[in-house]
N, C-alpha and C positions, 0 to 999 in steps of 0.2 A: 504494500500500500504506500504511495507518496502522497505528499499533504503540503501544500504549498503554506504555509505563515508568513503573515503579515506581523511587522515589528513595529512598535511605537516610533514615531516621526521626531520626537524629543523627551515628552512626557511620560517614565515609565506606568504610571495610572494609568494609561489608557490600552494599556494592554487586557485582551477576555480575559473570561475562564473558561472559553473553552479552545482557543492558543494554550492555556496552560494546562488545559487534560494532553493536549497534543504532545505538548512537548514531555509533560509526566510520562506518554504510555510508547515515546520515541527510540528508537535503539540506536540510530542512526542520525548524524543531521550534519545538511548539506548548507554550506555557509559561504557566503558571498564573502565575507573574511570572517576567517576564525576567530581571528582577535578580536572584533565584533562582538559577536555571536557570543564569545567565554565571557566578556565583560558586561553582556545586558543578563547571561546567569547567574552569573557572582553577583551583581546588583539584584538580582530576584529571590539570591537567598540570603537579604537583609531582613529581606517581609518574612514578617511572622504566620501572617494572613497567606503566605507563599507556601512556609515551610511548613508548617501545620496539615495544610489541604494538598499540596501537590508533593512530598517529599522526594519522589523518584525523578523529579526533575533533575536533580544533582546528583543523581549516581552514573558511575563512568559509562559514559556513550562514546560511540566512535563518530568524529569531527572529519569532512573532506570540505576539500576546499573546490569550490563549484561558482567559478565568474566568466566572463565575457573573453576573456583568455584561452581558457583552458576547457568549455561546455564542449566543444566540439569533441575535440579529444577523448577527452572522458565518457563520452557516450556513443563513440565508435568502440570504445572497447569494452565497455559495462555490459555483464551478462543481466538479460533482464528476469533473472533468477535474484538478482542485487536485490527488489524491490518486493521480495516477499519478507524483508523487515519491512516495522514501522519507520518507514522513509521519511523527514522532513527536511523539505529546503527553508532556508530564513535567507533572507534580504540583509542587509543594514540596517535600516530604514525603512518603513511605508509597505506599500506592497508589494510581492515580485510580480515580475513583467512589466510594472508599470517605470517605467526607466531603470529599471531592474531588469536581471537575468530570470529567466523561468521561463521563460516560453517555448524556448526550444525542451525544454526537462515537459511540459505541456505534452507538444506536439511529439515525444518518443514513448510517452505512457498512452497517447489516444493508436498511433502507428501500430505498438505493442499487447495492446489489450491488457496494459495494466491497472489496477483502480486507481481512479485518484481521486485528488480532493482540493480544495479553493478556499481558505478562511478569508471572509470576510474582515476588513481592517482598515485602518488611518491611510490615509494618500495624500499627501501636502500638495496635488493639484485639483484638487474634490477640496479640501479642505478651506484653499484660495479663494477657489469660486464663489462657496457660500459666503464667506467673509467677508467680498469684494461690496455686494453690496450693487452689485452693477445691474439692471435689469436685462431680461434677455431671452430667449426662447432655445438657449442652450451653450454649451462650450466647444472648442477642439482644444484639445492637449494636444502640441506639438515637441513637447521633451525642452532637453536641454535646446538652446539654439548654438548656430554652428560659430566658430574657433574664430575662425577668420570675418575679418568685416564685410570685404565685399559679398561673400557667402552669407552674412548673418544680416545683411541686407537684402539681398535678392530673396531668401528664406521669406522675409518678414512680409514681404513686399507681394511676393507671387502667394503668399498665404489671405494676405485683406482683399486682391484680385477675387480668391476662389470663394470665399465668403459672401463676396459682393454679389455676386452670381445667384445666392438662394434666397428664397422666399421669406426663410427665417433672419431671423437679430441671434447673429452668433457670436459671441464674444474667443478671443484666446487666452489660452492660459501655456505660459511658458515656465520653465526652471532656467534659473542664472547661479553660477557658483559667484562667490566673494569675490574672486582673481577678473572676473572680467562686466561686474553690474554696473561699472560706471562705463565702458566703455560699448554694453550694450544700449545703456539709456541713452547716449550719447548717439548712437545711429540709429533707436525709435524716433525721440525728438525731433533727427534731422528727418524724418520721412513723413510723421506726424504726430509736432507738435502739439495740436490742438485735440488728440484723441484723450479719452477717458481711460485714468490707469488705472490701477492698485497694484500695489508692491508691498510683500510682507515676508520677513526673515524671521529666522528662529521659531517655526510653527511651535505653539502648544508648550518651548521651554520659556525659561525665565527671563530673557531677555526677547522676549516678541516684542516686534514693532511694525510698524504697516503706515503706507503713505498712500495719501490718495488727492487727485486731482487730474488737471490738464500733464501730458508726457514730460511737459519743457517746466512746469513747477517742479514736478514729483523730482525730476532730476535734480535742481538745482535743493531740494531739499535733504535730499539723500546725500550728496557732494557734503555736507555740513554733520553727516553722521558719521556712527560707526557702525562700517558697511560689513561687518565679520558675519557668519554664517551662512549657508543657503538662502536663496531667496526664488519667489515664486511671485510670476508673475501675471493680472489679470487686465486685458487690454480691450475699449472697445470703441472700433473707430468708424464712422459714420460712412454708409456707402457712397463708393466711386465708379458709377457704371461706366467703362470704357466703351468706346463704337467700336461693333466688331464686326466682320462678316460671316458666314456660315461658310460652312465647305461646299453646299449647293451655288449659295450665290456667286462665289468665283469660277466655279466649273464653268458657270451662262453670265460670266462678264466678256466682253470685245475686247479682247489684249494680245498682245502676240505672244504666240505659243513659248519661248524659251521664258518671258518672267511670269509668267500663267505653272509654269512645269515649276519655277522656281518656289512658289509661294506654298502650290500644292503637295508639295514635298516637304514645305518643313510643316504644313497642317497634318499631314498624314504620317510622316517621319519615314518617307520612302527615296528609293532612288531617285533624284533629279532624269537623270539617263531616261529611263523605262517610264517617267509621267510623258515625257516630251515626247516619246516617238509614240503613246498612245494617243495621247493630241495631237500629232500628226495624222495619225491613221484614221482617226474620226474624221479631220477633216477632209482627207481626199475619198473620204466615203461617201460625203455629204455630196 
């Protein structure tokens, strides 16, 4: 049996009881870092309320180490005879899969016909959302945003496109580590200053803080904190409908065939080559 758990996001309170029947009746657990993973059970076997009710928590289980590195690996060679212990994977943090590892550990128990299971738990981009406070007819979690700027621009940029395009009021929600929140606010602001933010760090521990307003305030008042911990971010920016054409309507536009082959190629993502001699061949048909 494998059993995906969810770990508190800061706050150990917020962990179940029944994460902690899980990991009582566990032989086995798979940790996204061990060193993690040993220090939020050494911290669980402070509670009295812990040791009392779950005592078999803390007796020797075998720890593997299971992340974004090494899943592949390990599950090309893992006999799925492994998973007739009580299997548990733990995260860090929040949920797995959800910018977390687990999904591929998922997708070889459903391949396999092994049982599994899903605890319900904390997610610091569910957690955002409600806090935000922002109205809306729903979110997209896009993760972490990418390393580089021009990349964590064109990200942000081709994501308000695709939103803009539906019926509903969809707000994003993003993760920023410490090492780059000022220099992602810094290229939201330059694209859209005037969107509606929120931004809050330290979910659920004791140093939480949360900013909100227009992009180009929130930045400049974050600039004047202490920007230490994860932070998650809730963005929502007023649609921009672009003019666009259909892929019918260019097919019956009057244009000569090599930038007609050209356009229709990068909408279809096909050969230039092979659109143009079929628009040739149409026309000397006609």
């Amino acid at each position: 049996m494998l059993t995906l758990l969810p770990t508190p996001i800061g706050n150990l309170a917020d962990i179940t009881l029944r994460a902690l029947k899980v990991l009582a009746d566990s032989d086995v657990l798979m940790c996204e870092d061990i060193r993690v993973s040993k220090k939020l059970i050494s911290l669980l076997e402070k509670n009295p309320l812990v040791q009392d009710n779950f005592p078999t928590i803390f007796d020797t289980k075998q720890f593997i180490s299971f992340h974004s590195h090494n899943e592949k690996e390990f599950l090309a060679s893992v006999d799925k005879s492994f998973f007739e212990k009580n299997v548990v994977f733990m995260s860090d943090a929040g949920m797995p899969c959800v910018s977390d590892p687990g999904v591929s550990l998922v997708a070889y128990a459903i391949n396999n016909n092994i049982p599994y299971d899903v605890l319900p738990g904390a997610s610091a981009g569910v957690n955002a959302y409600c806090f935000s406070g922002i109205h809306s007819d729903g979110f997209l979690f896009t993760g972490f945003l990418p390393h580089k700027q021009k990349d964590r621009k064109d990200h942000i940029s081709n994501i308000i496109k695709g939103i803009s395009t539906l019926d509903q009021d969809i707000v994003i929600v993003m993760y920023e580590s410490p090492h780059r929140i000022l220099k992602s606010l810094e290229d939201i602001a330059s694209l859209y200053p005037d969107a509606d933010l929120f931004a809050i760090k330290e979910m659920t521990k004791v140093h939480q803080k949360f900013f909100h307003g227009k992009t180009i305030d929130v930045l400049e008042q974050i600039k004047k904190s202490n920007i230490s911990g994860e932070w998650a971010l809730v963005m929502s920016v007023e649609k921009v409908l672009e003019p666009s054409l259909s892929l019918t309507q260019v097919v019956q536009m009057d244009m000569p065939p090599k930038i007609k082959a050209k356009i229709l190629a990068k909408l279809e993502n096909k050969d230039i080559k092979t659109i143009y001699e079929e628009i040739c061949k149409e026309g000397q048909s006609k």
